[in-house]
DRENDO-1510 file (C-alpha; in Angstrom, 1 decimal, always signed):
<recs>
REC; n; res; u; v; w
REC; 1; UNK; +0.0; +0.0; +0.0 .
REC; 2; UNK; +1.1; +3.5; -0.7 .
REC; 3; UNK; +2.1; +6.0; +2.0 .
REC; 4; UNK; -0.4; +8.6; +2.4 .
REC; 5; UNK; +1.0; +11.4; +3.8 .
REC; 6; UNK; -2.0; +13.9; +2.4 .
REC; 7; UNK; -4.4; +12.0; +4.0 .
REC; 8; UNK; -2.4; +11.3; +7.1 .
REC; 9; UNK; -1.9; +15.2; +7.7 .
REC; 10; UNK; -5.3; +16.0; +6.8 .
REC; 11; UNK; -6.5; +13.6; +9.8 .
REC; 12; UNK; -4.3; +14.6; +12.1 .
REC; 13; UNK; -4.5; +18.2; +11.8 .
REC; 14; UNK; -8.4; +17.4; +12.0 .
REC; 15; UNK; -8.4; +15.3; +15.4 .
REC; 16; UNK; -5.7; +18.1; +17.0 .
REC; 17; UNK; -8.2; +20.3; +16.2 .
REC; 18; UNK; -10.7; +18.4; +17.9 .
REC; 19; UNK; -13.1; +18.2; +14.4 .
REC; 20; UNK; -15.3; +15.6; +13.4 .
REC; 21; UNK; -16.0; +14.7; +9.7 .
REC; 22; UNK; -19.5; +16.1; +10.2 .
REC; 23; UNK; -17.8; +19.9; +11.7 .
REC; 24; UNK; -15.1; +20.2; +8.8 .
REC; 25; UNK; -18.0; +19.8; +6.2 .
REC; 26; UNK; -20.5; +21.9; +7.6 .
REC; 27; UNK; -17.7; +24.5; +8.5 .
REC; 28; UNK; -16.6; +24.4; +4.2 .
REC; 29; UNK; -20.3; +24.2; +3.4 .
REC; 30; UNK; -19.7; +23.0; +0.0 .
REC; 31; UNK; -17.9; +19.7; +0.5 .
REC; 32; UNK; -19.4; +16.5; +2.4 .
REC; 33; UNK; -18.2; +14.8; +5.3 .
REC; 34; UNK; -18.2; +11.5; +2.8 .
REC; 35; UNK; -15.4; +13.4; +0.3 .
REC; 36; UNK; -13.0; +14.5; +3.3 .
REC; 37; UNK; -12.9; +10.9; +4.4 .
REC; 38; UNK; -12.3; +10.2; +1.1 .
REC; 39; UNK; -9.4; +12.1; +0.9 .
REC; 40; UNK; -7.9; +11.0; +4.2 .
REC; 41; UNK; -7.8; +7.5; +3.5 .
REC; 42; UNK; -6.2; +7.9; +0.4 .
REC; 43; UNK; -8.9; +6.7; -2.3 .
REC; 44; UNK; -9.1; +10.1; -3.8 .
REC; 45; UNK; -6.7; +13.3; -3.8 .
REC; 46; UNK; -8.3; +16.9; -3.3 .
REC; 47; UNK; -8.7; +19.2; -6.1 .
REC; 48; UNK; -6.2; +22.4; -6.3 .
REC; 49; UNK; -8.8; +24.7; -4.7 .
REC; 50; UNK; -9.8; +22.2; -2.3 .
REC; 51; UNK; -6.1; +21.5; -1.2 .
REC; 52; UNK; -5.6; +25.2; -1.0 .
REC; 53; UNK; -8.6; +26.1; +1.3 .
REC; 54; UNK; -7.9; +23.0; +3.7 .
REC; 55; UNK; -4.3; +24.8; +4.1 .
REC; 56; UNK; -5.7; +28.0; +4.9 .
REC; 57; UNK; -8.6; +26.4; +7.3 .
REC; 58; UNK; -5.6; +24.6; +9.2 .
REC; 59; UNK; -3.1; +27.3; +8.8 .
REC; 60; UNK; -0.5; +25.1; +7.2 .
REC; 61; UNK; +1.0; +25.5; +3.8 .
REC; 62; UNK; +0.1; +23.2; +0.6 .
REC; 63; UNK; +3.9; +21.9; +0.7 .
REC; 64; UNK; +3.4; +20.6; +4.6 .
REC; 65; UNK; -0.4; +19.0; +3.2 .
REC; 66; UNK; +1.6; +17.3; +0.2 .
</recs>
């Protein structure tokens, strides 16, 4: 299996913050909770906008995401 440090980061940046899947979508209000889990296991990779706006909701940069 393939390392996924994407999803990996996006989780763990997500529990620190004490969000569930349910908070981070409602908080985006465009995305559902069923595409963020999505992305952090791995099965799909976030669009350029998307990856760009999960940086700035978690105040890291793209590189430390990727």
């Amino acid at each position: 299996m393939q390392d996924n440090m994407l999803g990996k980061r996006m989780r763990d940046l997500r529990q620190e913050r004490g969000k569930s899947l349910d908070e981070i979508a409602n908080d985006f209000g465009y995305i559902t909770k069923q595409s963020i889990d999505s992305y952090e296991l791995g099965r799909y990779n976030p669009p350029l906008d998307m990856l760009t706006a999960l940086a700035i909701y978690y105040g890291v940069s793209t590189d430390y995401l990727l």
